[in-house]
PDB file of N, CA, C and O in Angstrom:
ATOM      1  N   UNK A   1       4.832 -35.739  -4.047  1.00  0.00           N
ATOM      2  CA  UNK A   1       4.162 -34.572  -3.494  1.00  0.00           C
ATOM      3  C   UNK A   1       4.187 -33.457  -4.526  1.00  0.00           C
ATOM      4  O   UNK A   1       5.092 -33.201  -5.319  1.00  0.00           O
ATOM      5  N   UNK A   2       3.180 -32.928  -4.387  1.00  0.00           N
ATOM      6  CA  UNK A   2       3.206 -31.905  -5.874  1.00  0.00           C
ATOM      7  C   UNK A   2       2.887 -30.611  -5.002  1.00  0.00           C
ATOM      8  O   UNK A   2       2.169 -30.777  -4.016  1.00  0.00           O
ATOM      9  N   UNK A   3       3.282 -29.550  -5.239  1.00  0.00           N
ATOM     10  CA  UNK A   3       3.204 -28.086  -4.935  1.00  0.00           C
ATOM     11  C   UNK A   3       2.449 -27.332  -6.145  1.00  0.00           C
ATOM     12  O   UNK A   3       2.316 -27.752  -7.295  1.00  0.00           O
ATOM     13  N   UNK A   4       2.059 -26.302  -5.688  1.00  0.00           N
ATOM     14  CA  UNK A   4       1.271 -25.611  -6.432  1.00  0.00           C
ATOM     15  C   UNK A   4       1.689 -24.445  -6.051  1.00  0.00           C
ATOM     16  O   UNK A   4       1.859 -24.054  -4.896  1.00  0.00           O
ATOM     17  N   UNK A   5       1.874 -23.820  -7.145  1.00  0.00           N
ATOM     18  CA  UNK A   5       2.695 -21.895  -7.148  1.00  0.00           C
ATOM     19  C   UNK A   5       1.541 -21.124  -7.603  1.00  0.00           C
ATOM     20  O   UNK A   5       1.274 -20.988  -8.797  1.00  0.00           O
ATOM     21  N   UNK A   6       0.705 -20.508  -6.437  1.00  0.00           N
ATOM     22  CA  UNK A   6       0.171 -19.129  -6.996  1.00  0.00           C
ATOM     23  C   UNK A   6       0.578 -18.282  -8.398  1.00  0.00           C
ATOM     24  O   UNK A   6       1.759 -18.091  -8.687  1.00  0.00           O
ATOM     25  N   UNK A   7      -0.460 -17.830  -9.178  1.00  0.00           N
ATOM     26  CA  UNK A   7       0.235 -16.866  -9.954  1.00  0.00           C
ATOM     27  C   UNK A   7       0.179 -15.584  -9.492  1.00  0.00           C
ATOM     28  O   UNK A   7      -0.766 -15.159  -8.828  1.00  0.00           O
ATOM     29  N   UNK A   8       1.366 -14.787  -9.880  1.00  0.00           N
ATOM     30  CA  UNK A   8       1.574 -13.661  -9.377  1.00  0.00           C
ATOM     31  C   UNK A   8       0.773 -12.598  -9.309  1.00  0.00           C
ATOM     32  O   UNK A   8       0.865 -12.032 -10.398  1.00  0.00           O
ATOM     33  N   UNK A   9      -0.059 -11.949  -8.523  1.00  0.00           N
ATOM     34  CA  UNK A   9      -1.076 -11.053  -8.890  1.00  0.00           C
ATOM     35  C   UNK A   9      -0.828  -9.555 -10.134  1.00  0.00           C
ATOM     36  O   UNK A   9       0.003  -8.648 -10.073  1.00  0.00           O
ATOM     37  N   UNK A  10      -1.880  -9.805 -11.135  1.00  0.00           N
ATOM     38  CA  UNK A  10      -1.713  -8.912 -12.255  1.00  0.00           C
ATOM     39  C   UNK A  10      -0.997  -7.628 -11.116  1.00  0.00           C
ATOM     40  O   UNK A  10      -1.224  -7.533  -9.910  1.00  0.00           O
ATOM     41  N   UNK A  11      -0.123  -6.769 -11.935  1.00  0.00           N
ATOM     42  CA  UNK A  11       0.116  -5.451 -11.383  1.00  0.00           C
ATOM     43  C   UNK A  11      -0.405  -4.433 -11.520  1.00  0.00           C
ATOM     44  O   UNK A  11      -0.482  -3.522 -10.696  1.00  0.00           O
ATOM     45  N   UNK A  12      -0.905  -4.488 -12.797  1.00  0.00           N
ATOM     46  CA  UNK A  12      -1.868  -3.140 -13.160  1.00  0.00           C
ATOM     47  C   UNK A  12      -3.174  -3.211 -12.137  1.00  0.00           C
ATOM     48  O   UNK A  12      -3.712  -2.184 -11.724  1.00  0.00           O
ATOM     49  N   UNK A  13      -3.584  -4.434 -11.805  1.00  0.00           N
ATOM     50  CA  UNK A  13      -4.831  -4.470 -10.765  1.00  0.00           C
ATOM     51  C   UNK A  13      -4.137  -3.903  -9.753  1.00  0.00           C
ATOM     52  O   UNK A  13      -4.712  -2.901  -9.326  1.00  0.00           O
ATOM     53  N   UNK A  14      -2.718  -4.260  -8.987  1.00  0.00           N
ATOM     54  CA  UNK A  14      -2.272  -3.871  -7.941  1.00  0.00           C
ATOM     55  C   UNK A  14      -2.522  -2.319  -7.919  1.00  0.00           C
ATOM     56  O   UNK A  14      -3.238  -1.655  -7.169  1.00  0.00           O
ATOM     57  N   UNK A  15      -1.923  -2.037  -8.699  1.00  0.00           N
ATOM     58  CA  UNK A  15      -1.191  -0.249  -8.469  1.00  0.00           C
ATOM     59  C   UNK A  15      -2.656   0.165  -8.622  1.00  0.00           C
ATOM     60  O   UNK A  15      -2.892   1.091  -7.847  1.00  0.00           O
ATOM     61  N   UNK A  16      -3.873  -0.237  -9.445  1.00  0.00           N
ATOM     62  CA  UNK A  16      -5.014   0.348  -9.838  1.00  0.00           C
ATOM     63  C   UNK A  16      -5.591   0.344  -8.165  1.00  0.00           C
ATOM     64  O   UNK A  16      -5.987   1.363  -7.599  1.00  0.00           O
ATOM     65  N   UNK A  17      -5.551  -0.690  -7.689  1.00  0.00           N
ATOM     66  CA  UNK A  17      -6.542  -0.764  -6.239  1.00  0.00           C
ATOM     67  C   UNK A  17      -5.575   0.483  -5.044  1.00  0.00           C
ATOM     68  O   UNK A  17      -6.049   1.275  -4.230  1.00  0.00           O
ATOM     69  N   UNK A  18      -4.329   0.242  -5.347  1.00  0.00           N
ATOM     70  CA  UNK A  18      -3.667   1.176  -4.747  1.00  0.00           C
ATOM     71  C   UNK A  18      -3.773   2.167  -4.463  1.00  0.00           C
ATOM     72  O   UNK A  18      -3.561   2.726  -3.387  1.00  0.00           O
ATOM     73  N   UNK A  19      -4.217   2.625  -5.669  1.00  0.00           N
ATOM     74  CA  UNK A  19      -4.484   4.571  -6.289  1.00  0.00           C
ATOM     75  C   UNK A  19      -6.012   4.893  -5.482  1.00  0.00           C
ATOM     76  O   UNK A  19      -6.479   5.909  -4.967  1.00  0.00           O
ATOM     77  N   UNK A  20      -6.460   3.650  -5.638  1.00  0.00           N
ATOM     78  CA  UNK A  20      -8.245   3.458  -4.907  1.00  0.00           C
ATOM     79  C   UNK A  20      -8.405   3.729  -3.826  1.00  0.00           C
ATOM     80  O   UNK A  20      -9.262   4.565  -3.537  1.00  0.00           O
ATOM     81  N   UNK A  21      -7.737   3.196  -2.986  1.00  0.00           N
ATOM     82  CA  UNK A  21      -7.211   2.943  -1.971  1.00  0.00           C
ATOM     83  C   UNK A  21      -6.695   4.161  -1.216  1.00  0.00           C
ATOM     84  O   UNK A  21      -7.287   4.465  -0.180  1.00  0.00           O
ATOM     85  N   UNK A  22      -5.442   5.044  -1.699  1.00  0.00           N
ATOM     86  CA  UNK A  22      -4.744   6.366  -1.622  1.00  0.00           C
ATOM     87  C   UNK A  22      -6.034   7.765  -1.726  1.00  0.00           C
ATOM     88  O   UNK A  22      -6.080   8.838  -1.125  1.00  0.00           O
ATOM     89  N   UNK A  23      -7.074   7.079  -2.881  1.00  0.00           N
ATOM     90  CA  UNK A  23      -7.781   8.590  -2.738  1.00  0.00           C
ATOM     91  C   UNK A  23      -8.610   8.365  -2.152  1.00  0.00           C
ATOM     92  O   UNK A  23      -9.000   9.445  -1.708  1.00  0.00           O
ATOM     93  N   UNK A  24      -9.413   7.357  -1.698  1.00  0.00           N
ATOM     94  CA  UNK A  24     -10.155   7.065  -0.400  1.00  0.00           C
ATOM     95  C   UNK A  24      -9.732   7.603   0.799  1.00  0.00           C
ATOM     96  O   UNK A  24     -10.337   8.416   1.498  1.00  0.00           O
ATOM     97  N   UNK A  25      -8.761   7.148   0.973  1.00  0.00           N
ATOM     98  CA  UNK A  25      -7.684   7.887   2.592  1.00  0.00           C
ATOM     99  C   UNK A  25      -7.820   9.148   2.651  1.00  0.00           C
ATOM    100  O   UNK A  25      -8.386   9.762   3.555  1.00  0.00           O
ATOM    101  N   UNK A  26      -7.052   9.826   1.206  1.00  0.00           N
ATOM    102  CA  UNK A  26      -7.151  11.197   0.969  1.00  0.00           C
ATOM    103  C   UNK A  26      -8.638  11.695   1.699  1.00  0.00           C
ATOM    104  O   UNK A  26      -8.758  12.405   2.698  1.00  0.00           O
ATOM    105  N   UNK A  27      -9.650  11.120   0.914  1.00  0.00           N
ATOM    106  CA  UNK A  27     -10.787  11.587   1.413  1.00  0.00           C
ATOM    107  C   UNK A  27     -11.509  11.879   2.560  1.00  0.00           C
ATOM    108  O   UNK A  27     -12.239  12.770   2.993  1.00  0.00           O
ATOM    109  N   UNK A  28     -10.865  10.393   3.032  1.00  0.00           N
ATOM    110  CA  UNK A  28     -11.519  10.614   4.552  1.00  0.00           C
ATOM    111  C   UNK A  28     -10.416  11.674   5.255  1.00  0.00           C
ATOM    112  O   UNK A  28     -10.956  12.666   5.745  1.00  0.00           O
ATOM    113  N   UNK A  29      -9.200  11.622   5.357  1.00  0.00           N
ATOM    114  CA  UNK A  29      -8.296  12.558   5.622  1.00  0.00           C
ATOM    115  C   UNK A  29      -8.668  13.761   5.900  1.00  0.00           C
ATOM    116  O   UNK A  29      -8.689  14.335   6.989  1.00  0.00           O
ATOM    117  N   UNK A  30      -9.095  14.282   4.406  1.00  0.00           N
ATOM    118  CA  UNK A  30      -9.378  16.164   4.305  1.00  0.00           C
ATOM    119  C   UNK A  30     -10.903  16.040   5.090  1.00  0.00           C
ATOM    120  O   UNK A  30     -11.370  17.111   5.476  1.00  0.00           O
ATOM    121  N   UNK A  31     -11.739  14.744   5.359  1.00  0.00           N
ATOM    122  CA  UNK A  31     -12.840  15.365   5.919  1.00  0.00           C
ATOM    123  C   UNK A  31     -12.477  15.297   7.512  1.00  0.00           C
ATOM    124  O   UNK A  31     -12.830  16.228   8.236  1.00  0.00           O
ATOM    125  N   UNK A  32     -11.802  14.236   8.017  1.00  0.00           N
ATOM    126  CA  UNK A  32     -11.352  14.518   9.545  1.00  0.00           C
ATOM    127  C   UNK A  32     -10.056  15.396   9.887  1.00  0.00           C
ATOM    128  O   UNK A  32      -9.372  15.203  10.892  1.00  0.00           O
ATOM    129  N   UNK A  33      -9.754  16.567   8.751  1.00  0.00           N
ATOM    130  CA  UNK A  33      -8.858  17.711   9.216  1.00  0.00           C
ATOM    131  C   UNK A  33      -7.506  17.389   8.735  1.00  0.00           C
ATOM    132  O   UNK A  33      -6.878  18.444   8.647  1.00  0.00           O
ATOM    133  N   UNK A  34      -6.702  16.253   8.343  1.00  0.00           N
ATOM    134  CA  UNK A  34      -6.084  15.900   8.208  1.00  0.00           C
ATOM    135  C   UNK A  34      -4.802  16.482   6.827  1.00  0.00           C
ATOM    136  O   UNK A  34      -5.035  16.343   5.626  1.00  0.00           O
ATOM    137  N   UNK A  35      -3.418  17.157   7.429  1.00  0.00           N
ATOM    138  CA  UNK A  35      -2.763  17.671   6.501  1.00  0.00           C
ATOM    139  C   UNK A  35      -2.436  16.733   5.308  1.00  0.00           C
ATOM    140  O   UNK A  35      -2.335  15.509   5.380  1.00  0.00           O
ATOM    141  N   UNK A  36      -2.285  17.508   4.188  1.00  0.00           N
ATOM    142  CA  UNK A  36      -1.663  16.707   3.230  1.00  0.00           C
ATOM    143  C   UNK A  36       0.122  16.070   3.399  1.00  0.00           C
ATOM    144  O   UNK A  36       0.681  15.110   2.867  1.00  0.00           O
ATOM    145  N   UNK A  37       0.724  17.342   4.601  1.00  0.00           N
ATOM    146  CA  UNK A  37       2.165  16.904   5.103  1.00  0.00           C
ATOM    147  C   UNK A  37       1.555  15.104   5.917  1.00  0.00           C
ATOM    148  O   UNK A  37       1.853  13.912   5.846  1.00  0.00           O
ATOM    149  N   UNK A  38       0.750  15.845   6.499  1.00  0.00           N
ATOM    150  CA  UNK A  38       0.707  14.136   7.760  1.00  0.00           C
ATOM    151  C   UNK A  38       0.312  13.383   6.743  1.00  0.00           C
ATOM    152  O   UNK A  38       1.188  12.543   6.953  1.00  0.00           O
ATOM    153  N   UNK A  39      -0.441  12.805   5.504  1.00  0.00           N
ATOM    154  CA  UNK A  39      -0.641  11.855   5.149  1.00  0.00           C
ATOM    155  C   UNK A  39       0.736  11.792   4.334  1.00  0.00           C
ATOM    156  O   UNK A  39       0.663  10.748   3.686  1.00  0.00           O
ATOM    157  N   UNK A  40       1.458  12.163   4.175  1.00  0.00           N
ATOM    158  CA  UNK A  40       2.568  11.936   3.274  1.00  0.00           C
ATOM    159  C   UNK A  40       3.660  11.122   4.329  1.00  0.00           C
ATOM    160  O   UNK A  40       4.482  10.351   3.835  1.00  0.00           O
ATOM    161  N   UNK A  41       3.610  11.350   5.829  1.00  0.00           N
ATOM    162  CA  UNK A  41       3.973  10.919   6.535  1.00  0.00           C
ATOM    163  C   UNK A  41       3.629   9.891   6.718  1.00  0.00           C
ATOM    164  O   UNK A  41       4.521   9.051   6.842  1.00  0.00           O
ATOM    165  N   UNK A  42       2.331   9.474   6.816  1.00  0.00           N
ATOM    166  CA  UNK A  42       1.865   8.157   6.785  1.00  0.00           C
ATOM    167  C   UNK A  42       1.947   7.174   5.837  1.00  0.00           C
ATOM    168  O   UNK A  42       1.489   6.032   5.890  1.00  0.00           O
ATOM    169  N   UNK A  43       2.588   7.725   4.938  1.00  0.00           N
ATOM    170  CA  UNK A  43       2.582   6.741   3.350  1.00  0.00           C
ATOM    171  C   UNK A  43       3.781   6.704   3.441  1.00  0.00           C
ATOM    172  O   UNK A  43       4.213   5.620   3.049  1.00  0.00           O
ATOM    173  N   UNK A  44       4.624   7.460   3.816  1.00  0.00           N
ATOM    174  CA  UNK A  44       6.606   7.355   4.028  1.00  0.00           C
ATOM    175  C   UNK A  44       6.798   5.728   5.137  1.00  0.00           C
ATOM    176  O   UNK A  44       7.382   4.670   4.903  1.00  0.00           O
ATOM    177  N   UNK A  45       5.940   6.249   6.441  1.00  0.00           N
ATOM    178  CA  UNK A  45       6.327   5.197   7.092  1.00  0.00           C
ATOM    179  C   UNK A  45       5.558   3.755   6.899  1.00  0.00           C
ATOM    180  O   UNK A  45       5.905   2.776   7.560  1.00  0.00           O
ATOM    181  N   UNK A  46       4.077   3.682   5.577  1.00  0.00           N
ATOM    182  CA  UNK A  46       3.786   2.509   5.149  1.00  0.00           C
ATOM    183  C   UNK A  46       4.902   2.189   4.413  1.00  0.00           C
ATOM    184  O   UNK A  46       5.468   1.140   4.722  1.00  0.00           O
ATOM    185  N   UNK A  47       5.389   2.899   3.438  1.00  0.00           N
ATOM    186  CA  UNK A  47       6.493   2.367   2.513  1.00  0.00           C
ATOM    187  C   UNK A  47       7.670   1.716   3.125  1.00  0.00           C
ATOM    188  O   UNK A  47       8.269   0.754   2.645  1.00  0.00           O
ATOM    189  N   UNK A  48       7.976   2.395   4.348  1.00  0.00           N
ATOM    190  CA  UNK A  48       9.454   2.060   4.983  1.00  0.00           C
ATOM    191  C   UNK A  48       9.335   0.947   5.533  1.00  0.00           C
ATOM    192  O   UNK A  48      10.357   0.338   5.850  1.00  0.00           O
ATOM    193  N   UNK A  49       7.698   0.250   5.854  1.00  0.00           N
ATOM    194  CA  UNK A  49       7.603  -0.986   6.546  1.00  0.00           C
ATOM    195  C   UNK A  49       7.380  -1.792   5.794  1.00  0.00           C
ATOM    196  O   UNK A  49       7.589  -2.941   6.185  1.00  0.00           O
ATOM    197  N   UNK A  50       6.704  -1.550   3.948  1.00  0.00           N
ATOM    198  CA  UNK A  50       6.813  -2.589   3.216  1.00  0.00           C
ATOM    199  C   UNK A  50       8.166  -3.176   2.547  1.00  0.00           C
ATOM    200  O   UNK A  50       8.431  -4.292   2.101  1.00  0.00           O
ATOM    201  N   UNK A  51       9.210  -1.509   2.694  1.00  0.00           N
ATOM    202  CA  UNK A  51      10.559  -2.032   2.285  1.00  0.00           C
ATOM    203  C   UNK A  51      10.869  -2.996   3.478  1.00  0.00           C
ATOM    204  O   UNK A  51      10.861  -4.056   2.852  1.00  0.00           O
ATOM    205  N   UNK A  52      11.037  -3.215   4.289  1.00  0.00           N
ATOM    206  CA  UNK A  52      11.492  -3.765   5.394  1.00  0.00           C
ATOM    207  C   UNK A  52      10.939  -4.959   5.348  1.00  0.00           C
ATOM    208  O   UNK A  52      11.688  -5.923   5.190  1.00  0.00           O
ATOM    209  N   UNK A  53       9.407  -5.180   5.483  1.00  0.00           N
ATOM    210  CA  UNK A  53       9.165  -6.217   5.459  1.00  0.00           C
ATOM    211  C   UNK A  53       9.762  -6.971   4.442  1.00  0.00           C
ATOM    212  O   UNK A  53      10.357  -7.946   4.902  1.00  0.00           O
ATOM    213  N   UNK A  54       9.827  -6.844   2.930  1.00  0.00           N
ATOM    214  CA  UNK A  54      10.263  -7.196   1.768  1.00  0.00           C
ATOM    215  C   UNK A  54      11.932  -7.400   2.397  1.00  0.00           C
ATOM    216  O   UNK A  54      12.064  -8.611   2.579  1.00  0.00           O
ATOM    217  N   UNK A  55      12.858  -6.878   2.676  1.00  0.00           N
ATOM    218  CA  UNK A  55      13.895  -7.406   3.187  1.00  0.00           C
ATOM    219  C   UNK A  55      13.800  -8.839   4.146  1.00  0.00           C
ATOM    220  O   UNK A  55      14.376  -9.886   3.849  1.00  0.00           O
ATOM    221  N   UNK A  56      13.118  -8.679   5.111  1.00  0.00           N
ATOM    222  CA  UNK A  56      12.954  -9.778   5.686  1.00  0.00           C
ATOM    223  C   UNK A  56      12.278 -11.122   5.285  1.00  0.00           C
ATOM    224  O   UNK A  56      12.228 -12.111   6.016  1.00  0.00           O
ATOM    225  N   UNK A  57      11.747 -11.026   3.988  1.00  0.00           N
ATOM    226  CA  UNK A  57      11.200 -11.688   3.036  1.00  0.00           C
ATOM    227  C   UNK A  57       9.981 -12.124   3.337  1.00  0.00           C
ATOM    228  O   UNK A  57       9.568 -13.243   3.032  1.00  0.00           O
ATOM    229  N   UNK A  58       9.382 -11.325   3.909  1.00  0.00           N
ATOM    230  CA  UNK A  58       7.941 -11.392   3.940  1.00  0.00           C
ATOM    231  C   UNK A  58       7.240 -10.616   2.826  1.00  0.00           C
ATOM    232  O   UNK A  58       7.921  -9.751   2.275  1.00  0.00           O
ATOM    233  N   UNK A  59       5.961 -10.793   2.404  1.00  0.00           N
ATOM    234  CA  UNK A  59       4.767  -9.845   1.509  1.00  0.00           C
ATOM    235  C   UNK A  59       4.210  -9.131   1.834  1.00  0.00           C
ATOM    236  O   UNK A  59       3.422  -8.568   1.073  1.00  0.00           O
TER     237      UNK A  59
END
């Protein structure tokens, strides 16, 4: 039986789509009223669920 290992996705693509991603939000954010405190809130508690998930050894 043979397995096959994904390669790891480039990182610079990661963090690049990330940033894409972050000022998109931003955008729509400041146009539906949205503080720069509350989105910082919202990115605290994405982070706290990707740390977590990553503990539990999920991706």
């Amino acid at each position: 039986m043979r397995v096959t290992v994904a390669p790891e996705p480039d990182r610079q693509a990661q963090v690049a789509a990330f940033m894409e991603a972050c000022d998109r939000l931003s955008d729509e954010a400041q146009r539906n009223g949205l503080t720069e405190e509350i989105l910082q809130e919202i990115l605290d508690e994405a982070k706290a669920e990707r740390i977590a998930a990553r503990a539990r050894g999920e991706r």
